[in-house]
N, C-alpha and C positions, 0 to 999 in steps of 0.2 A: 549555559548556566553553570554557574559554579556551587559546586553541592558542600554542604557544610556538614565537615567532618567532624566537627567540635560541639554542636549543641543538643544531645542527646538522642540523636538520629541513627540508627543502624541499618546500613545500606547492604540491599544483596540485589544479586543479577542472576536472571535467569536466561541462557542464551535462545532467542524468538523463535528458532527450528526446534527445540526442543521442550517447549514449552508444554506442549500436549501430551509429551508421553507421558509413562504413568508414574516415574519418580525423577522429576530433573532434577539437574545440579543445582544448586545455587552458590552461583560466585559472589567472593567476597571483593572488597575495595581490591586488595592486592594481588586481585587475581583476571581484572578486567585487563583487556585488551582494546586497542585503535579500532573504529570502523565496525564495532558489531554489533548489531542490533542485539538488545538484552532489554527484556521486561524487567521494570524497578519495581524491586518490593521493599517495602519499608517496616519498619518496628521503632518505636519510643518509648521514651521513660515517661511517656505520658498516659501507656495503656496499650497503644497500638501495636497491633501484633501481626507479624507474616500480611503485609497488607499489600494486595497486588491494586498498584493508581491507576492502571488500564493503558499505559502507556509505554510506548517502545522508546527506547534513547541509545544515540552512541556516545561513544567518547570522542572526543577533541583533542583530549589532553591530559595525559595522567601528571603532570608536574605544572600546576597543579590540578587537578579532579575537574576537567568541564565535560559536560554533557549538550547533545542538542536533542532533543522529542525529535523522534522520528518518525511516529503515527503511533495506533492504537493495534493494541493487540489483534481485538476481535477485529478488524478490519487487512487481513492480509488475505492473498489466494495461494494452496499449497495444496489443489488438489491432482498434482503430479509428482509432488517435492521441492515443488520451486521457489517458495518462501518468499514470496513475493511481498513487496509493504509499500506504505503508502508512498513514501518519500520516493521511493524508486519511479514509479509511474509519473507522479509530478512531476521530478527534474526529466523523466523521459520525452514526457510532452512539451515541457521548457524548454529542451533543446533542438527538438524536430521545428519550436514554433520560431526558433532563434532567426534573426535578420529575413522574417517575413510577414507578409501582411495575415495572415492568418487570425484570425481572432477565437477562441474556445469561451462561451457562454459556460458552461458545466457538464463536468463527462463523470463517468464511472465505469469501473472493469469488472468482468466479470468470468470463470471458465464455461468453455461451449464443451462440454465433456463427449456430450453424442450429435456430434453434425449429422445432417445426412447425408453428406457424403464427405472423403476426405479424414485428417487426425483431426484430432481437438487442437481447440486453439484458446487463445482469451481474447472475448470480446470486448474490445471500445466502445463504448456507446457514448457518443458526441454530439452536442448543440454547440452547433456555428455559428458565431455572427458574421464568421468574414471564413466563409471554407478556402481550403484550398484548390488549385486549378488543375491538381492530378492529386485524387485519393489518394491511390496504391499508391504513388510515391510515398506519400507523408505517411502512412502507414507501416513502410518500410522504414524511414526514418526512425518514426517512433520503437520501431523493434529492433534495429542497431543500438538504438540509446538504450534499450532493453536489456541485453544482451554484452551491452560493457558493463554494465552496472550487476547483473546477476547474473553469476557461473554456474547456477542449479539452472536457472530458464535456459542461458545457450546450453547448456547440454541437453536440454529436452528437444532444443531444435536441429541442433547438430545429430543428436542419436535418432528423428525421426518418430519419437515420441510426442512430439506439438508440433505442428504448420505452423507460421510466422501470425501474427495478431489480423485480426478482422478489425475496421470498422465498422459500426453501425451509426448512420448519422440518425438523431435526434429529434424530431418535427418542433419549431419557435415553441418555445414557451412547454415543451413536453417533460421537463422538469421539474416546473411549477406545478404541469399538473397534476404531476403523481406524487408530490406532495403535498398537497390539496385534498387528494385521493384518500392519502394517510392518515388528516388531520393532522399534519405537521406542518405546513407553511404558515413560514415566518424567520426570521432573520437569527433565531437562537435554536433550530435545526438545518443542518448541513447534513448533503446529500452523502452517504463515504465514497469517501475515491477508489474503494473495491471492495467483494465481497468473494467468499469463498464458495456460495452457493449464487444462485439466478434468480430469486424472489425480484428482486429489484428489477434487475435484466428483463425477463419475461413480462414484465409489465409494460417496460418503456419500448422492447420491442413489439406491443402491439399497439401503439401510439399509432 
């Protein structure tokens, strides 16, 4: 998307790791950077003031100003520092699913903070229409593609601070039904592609 500088729009960034502390920055136009996720906040000459739209975006292209959405704020995991968002896990799964028969119905992430036994890890929790024919592979996949993509997550692997991701498969239709559960099914509620707590998780894992 290309953001418009010109019509009474004042654009600030706040970078998505630091979102939560207690005074962050806020970057201006000429202070963005390539590649970083930054929640947009806006203000107009229409009234609108310091207004967080709940959505993460990077840049594209500073000459001129394009941006892509790149998930929602409250929708990341950082309960080790790993600043994890939505776009990450998608193209993760996209590219573990790349040149095979593998089909994903609907998944979401979640952190396993106290396993019983072993580090914490984050869980996958996956509805298959078409699984694949070695789990741990594809799960290894998906946390290579993990782990090119976020230097906060391999470092939590690499220091021995996270195990490598878990799935958890999904029972047919175990999606549907915990949104059902919710009184949100229906086609204008989407399930989030991750959560920083296990509200969600803990349900679907006892499907």
């Amino acid at each position: 998307m290309l953001l418009l500088l010109n019509s009474g729009i004042f654009y600030e960034f706040i970078k998505s790791e630091e979102f939560s502390t207690e005074n962050p920055r806020r970057y201006t136009i000429g202070e963005v950077e390539l590649g970083v996720n930054y929640v947009l906040i806006l203000s107009t000459n229409a009234g609108l003031w310091g207004y967080n739209i709940g959505d993460t975006v990077q840049f594209t292209s500073l000459a001129p100003y394009r941006v892509v959405v790149s998930g929602r704020i409250k929708h990341y995991i950082s309960a080790f520092g790993e600043h994890v968002i939505g776009k990450e896990v998608e193209s993760a799964l996209q590219e573990a699913m790349e040149g095979s028969a593998i089909r994903v119905n609907e998944f979401t992430v979640a952190p396993q903070i106290n396993p019983t036994e072993g580090l914490p890890y984050h869980e996958w929790l996956i509805e298959f229409e078409k699984e694949p024919d070695n789990l741990a592979a594809f799960a290894l996949q998906i946390d290579d593609a993990m782990r090119k993509q976020n230097v906060y997550y391999d470092d939590l692997i690499v220091g021995n601070v996270l195990q490598k991701l878990v799935i958890t498969k999904v029972p047919k239709n175990g999606f549907q039904d915990y949104m059902k559960s919710i009184g949100k099914l229906g086609g204008q509620n989407k399930i989030p592609r991750l959560s920083n707590d296990r509200k969600i998780a803990d349900l679907l894992d006892r499907e």
